[in-house]
C-alpha positions as CSV (number, residue, x, y, z in Angstrom):
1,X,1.6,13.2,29.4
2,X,-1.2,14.5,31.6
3,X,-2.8,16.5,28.6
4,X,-2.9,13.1,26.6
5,X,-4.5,11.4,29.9
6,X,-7.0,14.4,29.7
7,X,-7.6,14.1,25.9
8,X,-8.4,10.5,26.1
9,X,-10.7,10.8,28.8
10,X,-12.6,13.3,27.5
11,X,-13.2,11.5,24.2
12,X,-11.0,14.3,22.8
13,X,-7.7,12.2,20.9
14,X,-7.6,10.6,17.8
15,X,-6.6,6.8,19.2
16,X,-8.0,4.2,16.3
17,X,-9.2,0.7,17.0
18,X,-8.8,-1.8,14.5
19,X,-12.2,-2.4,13.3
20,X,-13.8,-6.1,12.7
21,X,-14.5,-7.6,9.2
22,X,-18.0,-7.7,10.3
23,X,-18.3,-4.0,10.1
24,X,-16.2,-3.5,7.2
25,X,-19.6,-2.6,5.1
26,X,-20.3,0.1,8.1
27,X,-17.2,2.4,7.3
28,X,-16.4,4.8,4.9
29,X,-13.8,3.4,2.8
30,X,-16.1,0.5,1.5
31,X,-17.9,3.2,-0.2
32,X,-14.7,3.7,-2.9
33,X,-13.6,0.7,-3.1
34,X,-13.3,-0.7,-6.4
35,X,-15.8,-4.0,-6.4
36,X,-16.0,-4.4,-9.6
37,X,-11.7,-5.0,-10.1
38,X,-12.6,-7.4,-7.2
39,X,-11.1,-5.1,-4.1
40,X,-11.2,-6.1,-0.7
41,X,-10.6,-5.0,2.9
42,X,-8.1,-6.9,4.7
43,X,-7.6,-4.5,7.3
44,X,-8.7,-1.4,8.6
45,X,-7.5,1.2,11.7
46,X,-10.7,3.9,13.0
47,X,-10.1,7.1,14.4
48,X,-12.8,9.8,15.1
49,X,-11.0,11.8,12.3
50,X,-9.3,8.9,10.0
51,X,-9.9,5.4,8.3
52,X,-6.9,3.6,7.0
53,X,-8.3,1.1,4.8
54,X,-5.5,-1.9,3.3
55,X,-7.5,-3.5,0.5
56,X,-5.4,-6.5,-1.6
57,X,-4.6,-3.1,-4.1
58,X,-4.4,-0.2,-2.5
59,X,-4.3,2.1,0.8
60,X,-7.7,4.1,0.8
61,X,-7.1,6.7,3.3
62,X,-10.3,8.4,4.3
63,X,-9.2,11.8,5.8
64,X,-11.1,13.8,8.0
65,X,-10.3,17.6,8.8
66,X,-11.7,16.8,12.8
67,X,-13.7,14.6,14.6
68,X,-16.6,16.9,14.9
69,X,-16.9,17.5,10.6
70,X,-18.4,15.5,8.4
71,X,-16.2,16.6,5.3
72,X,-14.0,14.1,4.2
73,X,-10.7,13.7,1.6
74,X,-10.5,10.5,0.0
75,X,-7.0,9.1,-0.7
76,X,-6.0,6.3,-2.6
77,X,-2.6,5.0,-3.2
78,X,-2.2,2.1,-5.3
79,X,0.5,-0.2,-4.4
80,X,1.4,-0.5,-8.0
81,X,2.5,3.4,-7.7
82,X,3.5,3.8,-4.4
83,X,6.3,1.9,-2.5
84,X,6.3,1.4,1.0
85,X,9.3,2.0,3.4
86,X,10.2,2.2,6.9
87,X,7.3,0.0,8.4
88,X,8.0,0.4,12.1
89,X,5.9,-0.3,15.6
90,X,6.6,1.6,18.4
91,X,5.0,-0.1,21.3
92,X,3.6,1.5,24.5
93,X,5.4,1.8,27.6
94,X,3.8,1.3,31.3
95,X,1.9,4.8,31.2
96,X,0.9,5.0,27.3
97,X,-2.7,4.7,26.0
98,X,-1.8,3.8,22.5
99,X,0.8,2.3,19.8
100,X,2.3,4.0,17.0
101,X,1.7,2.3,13.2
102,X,4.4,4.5,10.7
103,X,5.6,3.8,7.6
104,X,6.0,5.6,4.3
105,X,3.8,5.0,1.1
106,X,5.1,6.8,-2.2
107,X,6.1,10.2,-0.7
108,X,3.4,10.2,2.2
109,X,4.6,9.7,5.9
110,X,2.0,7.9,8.0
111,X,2.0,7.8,11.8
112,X,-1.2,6.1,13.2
113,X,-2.3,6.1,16.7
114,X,-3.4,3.0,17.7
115,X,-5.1,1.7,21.0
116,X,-2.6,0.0,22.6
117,X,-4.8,-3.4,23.3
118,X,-4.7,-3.7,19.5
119,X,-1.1,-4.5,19.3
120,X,-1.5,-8.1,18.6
121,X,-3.7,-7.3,15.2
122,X,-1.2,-4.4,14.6
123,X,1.3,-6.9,14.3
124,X,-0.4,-8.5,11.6
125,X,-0.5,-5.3,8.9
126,X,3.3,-4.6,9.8
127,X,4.3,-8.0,8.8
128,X,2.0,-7.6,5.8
129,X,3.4,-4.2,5.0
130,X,6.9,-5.4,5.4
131,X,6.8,-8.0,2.8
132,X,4.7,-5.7,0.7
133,X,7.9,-3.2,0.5
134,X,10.2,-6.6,-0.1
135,X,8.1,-7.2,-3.1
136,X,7.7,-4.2,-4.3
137,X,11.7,-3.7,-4.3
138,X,11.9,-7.3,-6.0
139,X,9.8,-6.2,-8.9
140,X,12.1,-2.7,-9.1
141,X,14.9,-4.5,-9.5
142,X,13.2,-7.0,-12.6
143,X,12.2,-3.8,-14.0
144,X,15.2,-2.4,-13.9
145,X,16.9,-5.6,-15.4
146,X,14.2,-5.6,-18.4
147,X,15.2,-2.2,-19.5
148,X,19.1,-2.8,-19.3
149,X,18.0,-5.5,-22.1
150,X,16.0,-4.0,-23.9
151,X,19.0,-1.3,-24.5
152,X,21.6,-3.9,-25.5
153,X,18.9,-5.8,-27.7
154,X,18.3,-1.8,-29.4
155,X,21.9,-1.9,-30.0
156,X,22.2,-5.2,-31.6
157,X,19.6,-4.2,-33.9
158,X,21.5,-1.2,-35.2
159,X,24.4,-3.4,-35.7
160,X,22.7,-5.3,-37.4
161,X,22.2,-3.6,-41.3
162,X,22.0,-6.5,-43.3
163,X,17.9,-6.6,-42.1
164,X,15.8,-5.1,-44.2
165,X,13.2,-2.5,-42.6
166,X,10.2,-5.0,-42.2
167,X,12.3,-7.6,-40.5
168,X,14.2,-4.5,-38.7
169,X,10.3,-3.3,-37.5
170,X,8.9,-6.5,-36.6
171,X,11.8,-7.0,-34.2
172,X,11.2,-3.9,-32.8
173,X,7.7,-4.5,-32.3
174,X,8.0,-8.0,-30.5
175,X,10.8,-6.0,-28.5
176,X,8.9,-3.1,-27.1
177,X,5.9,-5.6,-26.7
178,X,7.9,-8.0,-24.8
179,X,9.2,-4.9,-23.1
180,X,5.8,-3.9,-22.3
181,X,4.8,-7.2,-20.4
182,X,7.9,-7.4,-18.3
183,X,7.6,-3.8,-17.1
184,X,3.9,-3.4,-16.6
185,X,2.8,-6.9,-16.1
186,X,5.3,-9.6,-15.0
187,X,7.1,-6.9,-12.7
188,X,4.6,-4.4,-11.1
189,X,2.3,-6.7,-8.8
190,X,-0.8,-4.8,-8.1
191,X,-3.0,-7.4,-6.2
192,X,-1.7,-8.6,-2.7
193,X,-4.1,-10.8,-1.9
194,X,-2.0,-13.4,-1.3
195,X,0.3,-11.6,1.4
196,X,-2.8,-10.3,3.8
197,X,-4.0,-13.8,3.4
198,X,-1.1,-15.3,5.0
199,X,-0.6,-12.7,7.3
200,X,-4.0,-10.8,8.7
201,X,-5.7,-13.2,11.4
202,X,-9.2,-11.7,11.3
């Protein structure tokens, strides 16, 4: 506990503040965003190392090897490929200098250090990240359900020999393309918009 006391007063730990939407065009991130599919920051957490950028459709992480190098790795994990799980807040106790942000996006464990007079903003991106996970498990399922029928439809097809082969290949066609827009459209959301709008308080 003393050597994170130290760290901190020297200016040597790597607490983040929640930065203000003012200064979202000073950091980093807003350099790869993607302006053009209309991305946005809704939220964003500053270390000296790190900046964990939430945008409506992805997390930009903007990785740092120290807080005294300028190189950077760029990491971008679109929500459309990468679910999030575990979204948990461990608060400070009496003696802490910071709160801890964690949850897991795709494969990727994060564990954010935030200062501790934050915790009201932090709130915010949990809930936000919480329901994010609910829909993204939502649209899993519908996905899920679109390929069981698809399968049985396959099979009644077979069955069914009395079609000749256009008939039998325009059916197949309206199938897969049917198949096509439940899968990649009607069941993976990619733009959250909606979700840090009714949950970030700016």
């Amino acid at each position: 506990m003393f050597k994170k006391f130290a760290a901190e007063a020297l200016g040597l730990s790597d607490i983040g503040i929640i930065v203000s939407p003012k200064d979202y065009d000073k950091v980093d991130a807003d350099d790869y965003l993607f302006h053009e599919d209309h991305e946005k920051i809704y939220f964003l957490i500053k270390s000296k190392k790190d900046e964990y950028c939430f945008t409506n459709l992805a997390l930009i992480h903007v990785d740092g090897e120290s807080a005294i190098s300028a190189k950077r790795t760029i990491k971008r994990y679109d929500y459309a490929h990468y679910a999030i799980n575990g979204v948990t807040i461990e608060t400070a106790g009496t003696i802490d200098l910071d709160i801890e942000l964690k949850f897991t996006i795709g494969e990727k464990l994060f564990n954010i250090d935030v200062r501790k007079d934050f915790l009201e903003q932090l709130k915010d991106i949990y809930k936000a990240l919480h329901t994010i996970g609910k829909l993204q498990r939502k649209d899993e399922i519908g996905r899920s359900h679109a390929l069981s029928a698809a399968s049985v439809l396959g099979s009644m097809f077979k069955i069914n020999n009395g079609a000749d082969a256009t008939t039998v290949a325009a059916q197949y066609r309206s199938l897969i393309e049917e198949l096509n827009d439940a899968v990649l459209e009607r069941h993976t959301r990619r733009d959250f918009s909606t979700v840090f709008e009714k949950y970030i308080h700016a």
